[in-house]
C-alpha positions as CSV (number, residue, x, y, z in Angstrom):
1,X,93.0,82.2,93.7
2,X,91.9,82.5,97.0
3,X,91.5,78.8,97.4
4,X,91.8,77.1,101.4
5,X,95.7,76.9,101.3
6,X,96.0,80.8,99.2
7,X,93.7,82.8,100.3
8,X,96.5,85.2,101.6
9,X,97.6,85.6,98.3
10,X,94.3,87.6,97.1
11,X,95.0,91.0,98.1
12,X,98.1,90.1,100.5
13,X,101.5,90.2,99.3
14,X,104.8,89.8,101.4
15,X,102.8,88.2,104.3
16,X,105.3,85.8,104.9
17,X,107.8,88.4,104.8
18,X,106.4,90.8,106.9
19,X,105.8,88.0,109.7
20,X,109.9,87.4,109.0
21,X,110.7,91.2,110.4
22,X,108.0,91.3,112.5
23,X,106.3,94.6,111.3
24,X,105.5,95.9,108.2
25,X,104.5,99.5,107.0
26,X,101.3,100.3,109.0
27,X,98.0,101.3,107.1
28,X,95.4,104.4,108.8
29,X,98.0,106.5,109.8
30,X,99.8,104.0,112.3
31,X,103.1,103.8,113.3
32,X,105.9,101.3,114.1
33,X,104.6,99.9,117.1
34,X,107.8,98.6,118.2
35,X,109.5,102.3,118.0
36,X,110.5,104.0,121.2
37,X,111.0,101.3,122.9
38,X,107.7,99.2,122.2
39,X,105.7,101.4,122.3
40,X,103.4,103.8,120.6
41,X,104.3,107.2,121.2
42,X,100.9,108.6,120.4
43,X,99.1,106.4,122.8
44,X,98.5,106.9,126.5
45,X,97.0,104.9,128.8
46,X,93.8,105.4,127.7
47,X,94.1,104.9,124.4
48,X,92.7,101.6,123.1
49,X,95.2,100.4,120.3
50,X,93.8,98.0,117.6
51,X,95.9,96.1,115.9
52,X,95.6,93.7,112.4
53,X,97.4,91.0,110.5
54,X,99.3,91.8,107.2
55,X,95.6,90.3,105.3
56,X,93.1,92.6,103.7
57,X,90.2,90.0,105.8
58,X,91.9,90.8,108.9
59,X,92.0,94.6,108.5
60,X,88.3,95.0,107.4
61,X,87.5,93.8,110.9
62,X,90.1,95.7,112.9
63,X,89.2,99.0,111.2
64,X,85.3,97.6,111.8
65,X,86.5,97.0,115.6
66,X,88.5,100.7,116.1
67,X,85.6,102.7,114.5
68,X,82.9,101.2,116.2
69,X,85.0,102.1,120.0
70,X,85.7,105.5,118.6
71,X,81.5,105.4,118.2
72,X,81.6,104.8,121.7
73,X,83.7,107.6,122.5
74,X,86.9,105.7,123.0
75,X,90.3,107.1,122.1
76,X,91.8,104.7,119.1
77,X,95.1,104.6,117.3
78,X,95.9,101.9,115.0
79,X,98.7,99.2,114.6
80,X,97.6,97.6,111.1
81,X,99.6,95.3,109.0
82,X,101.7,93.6,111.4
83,X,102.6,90.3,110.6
84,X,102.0,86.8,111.6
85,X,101.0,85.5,115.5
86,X,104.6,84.7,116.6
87,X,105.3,89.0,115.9
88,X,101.6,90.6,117.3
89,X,100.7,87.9,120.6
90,X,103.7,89.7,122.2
91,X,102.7,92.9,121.6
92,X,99.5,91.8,123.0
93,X,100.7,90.4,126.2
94,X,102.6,93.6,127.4
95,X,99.8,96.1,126.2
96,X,101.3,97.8,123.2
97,X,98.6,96.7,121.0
98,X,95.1,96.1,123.1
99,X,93.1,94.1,120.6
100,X,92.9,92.1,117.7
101,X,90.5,90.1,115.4
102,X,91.5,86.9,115.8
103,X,90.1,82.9,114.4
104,X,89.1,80.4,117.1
105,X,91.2,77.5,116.0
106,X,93.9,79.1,114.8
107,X,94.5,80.7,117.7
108,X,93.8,77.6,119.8
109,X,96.4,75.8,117.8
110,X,99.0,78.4,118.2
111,X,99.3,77.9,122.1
112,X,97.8,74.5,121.8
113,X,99.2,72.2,118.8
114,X,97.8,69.1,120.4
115,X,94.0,69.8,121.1
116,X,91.2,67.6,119.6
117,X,88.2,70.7,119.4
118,X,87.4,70.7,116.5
119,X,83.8,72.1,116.2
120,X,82.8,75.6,117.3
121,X,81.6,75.5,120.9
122,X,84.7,73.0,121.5
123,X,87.3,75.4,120.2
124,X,85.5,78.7,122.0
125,X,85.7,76.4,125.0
126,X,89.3,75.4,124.9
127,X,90.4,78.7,124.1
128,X,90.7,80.9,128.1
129,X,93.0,77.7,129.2
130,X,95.0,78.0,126.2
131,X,95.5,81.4,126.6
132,X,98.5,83.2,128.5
133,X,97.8,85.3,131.2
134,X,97.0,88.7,130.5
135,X,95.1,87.7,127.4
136,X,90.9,87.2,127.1
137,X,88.6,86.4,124.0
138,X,85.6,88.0,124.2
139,X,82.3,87.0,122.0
140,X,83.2,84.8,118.8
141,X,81.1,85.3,115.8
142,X,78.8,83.5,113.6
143,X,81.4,84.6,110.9
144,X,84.3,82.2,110.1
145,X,87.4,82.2,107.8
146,X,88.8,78.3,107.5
147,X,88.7,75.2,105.2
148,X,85.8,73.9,103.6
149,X,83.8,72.4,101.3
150,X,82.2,74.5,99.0
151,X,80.2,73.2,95.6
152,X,78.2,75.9,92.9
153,X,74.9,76.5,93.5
154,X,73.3,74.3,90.9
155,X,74.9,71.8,91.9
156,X,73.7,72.0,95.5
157,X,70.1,72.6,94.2
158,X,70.3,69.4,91.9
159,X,71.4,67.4,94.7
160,X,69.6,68.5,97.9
161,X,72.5,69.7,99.5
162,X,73.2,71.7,102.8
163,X,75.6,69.9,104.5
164,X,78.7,67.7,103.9
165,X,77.1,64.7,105.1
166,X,74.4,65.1,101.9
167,X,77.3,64.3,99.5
168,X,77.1,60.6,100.8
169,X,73.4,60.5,98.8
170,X,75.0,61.7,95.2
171,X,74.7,59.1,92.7
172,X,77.4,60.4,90.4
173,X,80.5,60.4,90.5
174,X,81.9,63.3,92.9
175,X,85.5,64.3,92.2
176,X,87.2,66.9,95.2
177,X,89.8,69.7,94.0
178,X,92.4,71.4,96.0
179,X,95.6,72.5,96.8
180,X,98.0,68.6,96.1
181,X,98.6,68.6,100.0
182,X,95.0,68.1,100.6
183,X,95.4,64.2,99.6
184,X,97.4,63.5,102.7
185,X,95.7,66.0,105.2
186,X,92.9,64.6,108.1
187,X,90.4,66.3,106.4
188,X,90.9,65.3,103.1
189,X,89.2,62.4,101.2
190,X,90.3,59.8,103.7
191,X,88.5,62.4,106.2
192,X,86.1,62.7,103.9
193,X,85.3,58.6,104.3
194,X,85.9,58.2,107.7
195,X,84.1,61.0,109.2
196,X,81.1,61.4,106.6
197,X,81.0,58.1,104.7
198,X,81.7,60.1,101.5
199,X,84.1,58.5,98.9
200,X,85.5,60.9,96.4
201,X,88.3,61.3,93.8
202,X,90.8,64.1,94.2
203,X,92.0,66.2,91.3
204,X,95.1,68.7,92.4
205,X,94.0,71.8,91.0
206,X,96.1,74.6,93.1
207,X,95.2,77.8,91.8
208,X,92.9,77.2,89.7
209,X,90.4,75.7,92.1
210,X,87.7,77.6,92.3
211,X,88.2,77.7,88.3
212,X,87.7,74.3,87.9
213,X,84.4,74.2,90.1
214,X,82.8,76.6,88.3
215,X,84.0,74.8,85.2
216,X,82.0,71.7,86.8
217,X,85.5,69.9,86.2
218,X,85.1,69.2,90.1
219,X,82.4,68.8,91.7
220,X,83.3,69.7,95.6
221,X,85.9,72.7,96.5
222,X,88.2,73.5,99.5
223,X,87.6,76.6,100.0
224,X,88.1,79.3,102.4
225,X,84.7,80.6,104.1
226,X,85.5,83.8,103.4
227,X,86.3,83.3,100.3
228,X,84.8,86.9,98.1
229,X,84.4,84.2,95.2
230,X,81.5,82.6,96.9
231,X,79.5,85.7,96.9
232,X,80.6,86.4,93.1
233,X,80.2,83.0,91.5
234,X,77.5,81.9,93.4
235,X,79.1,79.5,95.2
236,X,77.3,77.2,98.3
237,X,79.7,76.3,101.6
238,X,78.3,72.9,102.5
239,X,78.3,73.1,106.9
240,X,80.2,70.7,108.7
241,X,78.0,69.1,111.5
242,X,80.7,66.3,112.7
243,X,83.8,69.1,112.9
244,X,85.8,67.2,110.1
245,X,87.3,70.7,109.8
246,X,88.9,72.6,112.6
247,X,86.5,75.5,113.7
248,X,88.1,79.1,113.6
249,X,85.5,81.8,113.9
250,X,85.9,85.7,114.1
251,X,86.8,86.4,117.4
252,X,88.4,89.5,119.5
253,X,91.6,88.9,121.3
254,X,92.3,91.5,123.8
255,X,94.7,92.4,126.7
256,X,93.1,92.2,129.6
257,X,93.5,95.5,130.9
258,X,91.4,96.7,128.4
259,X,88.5,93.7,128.4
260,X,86.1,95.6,130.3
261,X,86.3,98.7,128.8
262,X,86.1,97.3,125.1
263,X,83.8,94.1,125.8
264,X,80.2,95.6,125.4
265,X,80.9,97.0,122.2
266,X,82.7,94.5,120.8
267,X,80.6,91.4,121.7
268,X,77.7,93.9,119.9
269,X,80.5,93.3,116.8
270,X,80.9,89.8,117.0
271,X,76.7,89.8,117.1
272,X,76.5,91.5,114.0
273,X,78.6,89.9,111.8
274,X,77.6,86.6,110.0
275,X,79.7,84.3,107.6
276,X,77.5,85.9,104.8
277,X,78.5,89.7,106.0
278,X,82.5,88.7,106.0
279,X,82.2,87.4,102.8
280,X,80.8,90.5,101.1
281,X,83.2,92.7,102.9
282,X,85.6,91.1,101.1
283,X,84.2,91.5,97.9
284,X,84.3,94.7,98.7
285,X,87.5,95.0,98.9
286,X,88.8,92.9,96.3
287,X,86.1,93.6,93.6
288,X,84.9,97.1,94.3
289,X,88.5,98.3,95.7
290,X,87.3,100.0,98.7
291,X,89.2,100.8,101.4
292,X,89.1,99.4,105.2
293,X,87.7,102.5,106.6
294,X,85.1,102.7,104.1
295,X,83.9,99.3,104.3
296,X,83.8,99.3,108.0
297,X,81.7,102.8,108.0
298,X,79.2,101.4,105.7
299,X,78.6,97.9,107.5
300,X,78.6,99.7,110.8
301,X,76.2,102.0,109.8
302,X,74.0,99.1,107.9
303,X,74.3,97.6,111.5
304,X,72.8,100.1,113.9
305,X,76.0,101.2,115.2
């Protein structure tokens, strides 16, 4: 179930494991980016090398990223399926791998584990301090992929709800599933009270989730935005005004050797794609079985590019 605390689990196995040897077996017709040395023997200097995480999501929007520079006439080679931030930041910082989708507060949390942004603006903000030299963030997105709360449709409609603060005006009883950790975690139900004024019970329903919500067993989800389920079952993410949930929206991490040369076409990226867009590009991947390049030539071409 691709719930807030699984979602790497849809689509995504051995993550873990390929963050434990670094580098995994590259999709697209990359290679070992760590062979000769580091580096990739098919690239030169000019060759702009994209790189993605070991996470169907995540190479959507690098093979979205590398066609879209090949579009604009640059020279691309790709370095999919590496693993986790502690094996791909390095290859960033000395230029083996030029850019990367990245997610705002993820990424702010990795170099920073003690910063209080929280909302969208705050986190894009933080984020060029937090960096280490070499390394830029161009234009985040509108699209995201982090915690929420997520209710069905009718129940949204029923209660006039858009937002997480609405849930305070529910006259029934409102109970909260998720993974058992969420109980003790700053966004959970004492989050919940705190930040929002909303009281809630909490069922632990793990994989079964999303299940249970559309089940109406729960009433309010935690749930990944980019969860494909809440395109298929009609699902509503309820927006988060007051930043109970750390930010992390689709942004481009890049070496800065390469920032100018890949910024204009990128940031047109970044414009382009909305929370709605990353969510049916995963559908398409996980319901229609389509591949990366395939999903990223049809949305660029939908796009204009």
């Amino acid at each position: 179930m691709f719930t807030a605390r699984t979602r790497k689990g849809l689509g995504v196995f051995a993550g873990l494991a390929v963050a434990s040897i670094a580098l995994a077996g590259c999709a697209g017709g990359s290679s070992d980016p760590l062979s000769n040395g580091g580096g990739d023997a098919s690239a030169s200097s000019d060759t702009i090398v994209v790189g993605s995480q070991a996470y169907y999501s995540n190479e959507i929007i690098a093979e979205i990223y590398a066609q879209a520079l090949e579009s604009a006439g640059k020279t691309v080679t790709r370095q999919f399926q590496i693993g986790q931030r502690d094996a791909y930041i390095p290859l960033l910082e000395d230029g083996t791998v030029s850019v990367f989708p990245e997610y705002t507060g993820n990424l702010l949390q990795f170099f920073d584990a003690e910063t209080t942004a929280r909302t969208a603006d705050e986190v894009y903000a933080a984020l060029p301090a937090a960096l280490p030299e070499g390394l830029e963030v161009l234009d985040q997105s509108e699209a995201t992929d982090q915690d929420s709360y997520t209710v069905t449709k009718a129940f949204a409609d029923a209660n006039g709800l858009t937002s997480i603060a609405d849930l305070a005006k529910v006259t029934s009883g409102v109970t909260l599933g998720g993974n058992a950790e969420l109980a003790e975690r700053p966004y959970g139900p004492t989050g919940l009270q705190s930040t929002y004024g909303v009281t809630v019970q909490f069922s632990p329903t793990g994989e079964t989730t999303v299940d249970d919500l559309v089940a109406g067993t729960i009433q309010v989800a935690n749930v990944y935005t980019a969860d494909p389920r809440i395109q298929t079952d009609d699902l509503v993410t309820l927006t988060d005004p007051k930043g109970l949930f750390l930010a992390s929206n689709v942004v481009p991490v890049v070496n800065s050797n390469v920032a100018a040369d890949v910024a204009d076409v990128l940031n047109k990226v970044s414009a382009a794609l909305t929370p709605e867009g990353l969510v049916e590009l995963n559908v398409k991947s996980t319901v229609d079985q389509e591949s990366s390049a395939d999903i990223a030539e049809e949305w660029l071409a939908a796009n204009g590019f």
